[in-house]
Structures are given as C-alpha cells and as structure tokens.
C-alpha positions in Angstrom: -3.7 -14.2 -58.3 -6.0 -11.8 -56.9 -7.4 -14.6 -54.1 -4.0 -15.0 -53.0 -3.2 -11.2 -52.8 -6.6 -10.6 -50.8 -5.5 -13.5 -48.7 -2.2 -11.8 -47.9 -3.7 -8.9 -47.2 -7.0 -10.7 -44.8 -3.6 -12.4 -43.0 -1.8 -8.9 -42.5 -5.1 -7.3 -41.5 -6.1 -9.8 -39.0 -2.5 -9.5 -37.4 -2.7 -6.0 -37.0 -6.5 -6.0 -35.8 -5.1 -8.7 -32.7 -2.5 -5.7 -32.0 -4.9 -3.7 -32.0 -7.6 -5.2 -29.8 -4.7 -6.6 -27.4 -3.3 -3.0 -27.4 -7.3 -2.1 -26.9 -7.2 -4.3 -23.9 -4.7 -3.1 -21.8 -5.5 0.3 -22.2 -8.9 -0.8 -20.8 -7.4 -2.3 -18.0 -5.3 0.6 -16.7 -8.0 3.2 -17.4 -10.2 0.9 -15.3 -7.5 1.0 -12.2 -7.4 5.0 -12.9 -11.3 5.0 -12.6 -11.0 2.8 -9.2 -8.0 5.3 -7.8 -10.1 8.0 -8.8 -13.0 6.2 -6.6 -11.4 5.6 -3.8 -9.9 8.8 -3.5 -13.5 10.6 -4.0 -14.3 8.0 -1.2 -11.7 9.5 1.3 -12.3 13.1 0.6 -15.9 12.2 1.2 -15.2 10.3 4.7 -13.0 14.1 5.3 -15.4 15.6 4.6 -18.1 14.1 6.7 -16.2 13.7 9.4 -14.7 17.6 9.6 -18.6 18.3 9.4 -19.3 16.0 12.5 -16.5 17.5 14.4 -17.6 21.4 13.6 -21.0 20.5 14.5 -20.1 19.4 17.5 -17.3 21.2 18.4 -18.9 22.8 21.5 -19.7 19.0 23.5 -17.2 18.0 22.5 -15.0 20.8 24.0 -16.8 20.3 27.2 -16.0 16.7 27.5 -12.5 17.7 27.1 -12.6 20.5 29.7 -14.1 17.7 32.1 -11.6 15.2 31.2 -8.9 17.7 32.4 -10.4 18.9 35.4 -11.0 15.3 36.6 -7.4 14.2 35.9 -6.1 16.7 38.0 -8.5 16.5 40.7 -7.8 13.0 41.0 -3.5 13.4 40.6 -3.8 16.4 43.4 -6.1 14.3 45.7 -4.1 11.1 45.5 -2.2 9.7 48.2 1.4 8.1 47.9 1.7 4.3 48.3 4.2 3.1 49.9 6.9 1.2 48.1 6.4 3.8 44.8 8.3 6.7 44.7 12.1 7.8 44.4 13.6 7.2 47.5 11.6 3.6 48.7 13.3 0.6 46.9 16.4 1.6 46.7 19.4 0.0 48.6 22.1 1.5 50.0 25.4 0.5 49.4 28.0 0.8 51.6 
C-alpha cells in the first residue's frame, strides 16, 4: 500500500508542478512585455533627450534661419504684384 500512496501523491505533485510552471510561464511572458515597455520608453526619453540637446546647441543658427525666413516672406508679399483675374472684385458677375 505504500507504492500506491506514493503514486497518489507523485500524480498530485506532478499536477500541481504543471500549475506551477504554466503559472511560471505567463508570469514570464508579461514581465517580458513590461521589460520591452520599459525599453521603448527609455528609447523615447533618449531620442528627447538628444534631440532637446541638438536644438539648444543650435539654437542660435537656427534662430537666424528663422529671422531670414521671415524677412524674405515679407519682402517677397510687399514686392509682389497683383495678377489679374485674383483678387475680390475680378471674377465676379453682376447680377442685375
């Protein structure tokens, strides 16, 4: 009688060590897609971070680009002629 009670209790053991490992398992899984959130977010703060640093360290060129974007958008609207057909009053039709 003792084989059969050490059987019984091999079966029962086994059972819960497949709960176990299955349990185990998917804990594995979701801390792996925690570790991969937790990478890709590092990721992004990193690509912030680099670029906030190429913007700072540049911030003067790239303030005079700007300046000289401006300046020659409105040299070129002040300077420019009308065309004829654009405009409020061309195109319309009166109505009598």
């Amino acid at each position: 009688m003792v084989s059969f009670t050490q059987s019984i209790e091999n079966f029962v053991g086994a059972i819960f060590g497949i709960f176990r490992n299955l349990a185990s398992s998917v804990l594995a899984v979701f801390t792996s897609i925690l570790a991969l959130v937790q990478t890709a977010a590092m990721s992004l703060l990193e690509l912030a971070r680099g670029f906030a640093d190429f913007i700072l360290s540049n911030i003067l060129i790239l303030s005079v680009i700007g300046v000289a974007l401006v300046l020659y958008t409105a040299t070129v609207q002040r300077n420019a002629t009308p065309k004829a057909g654009i405009g409020a009053s061309h195109g319309k039709k009166n109505i009598a």
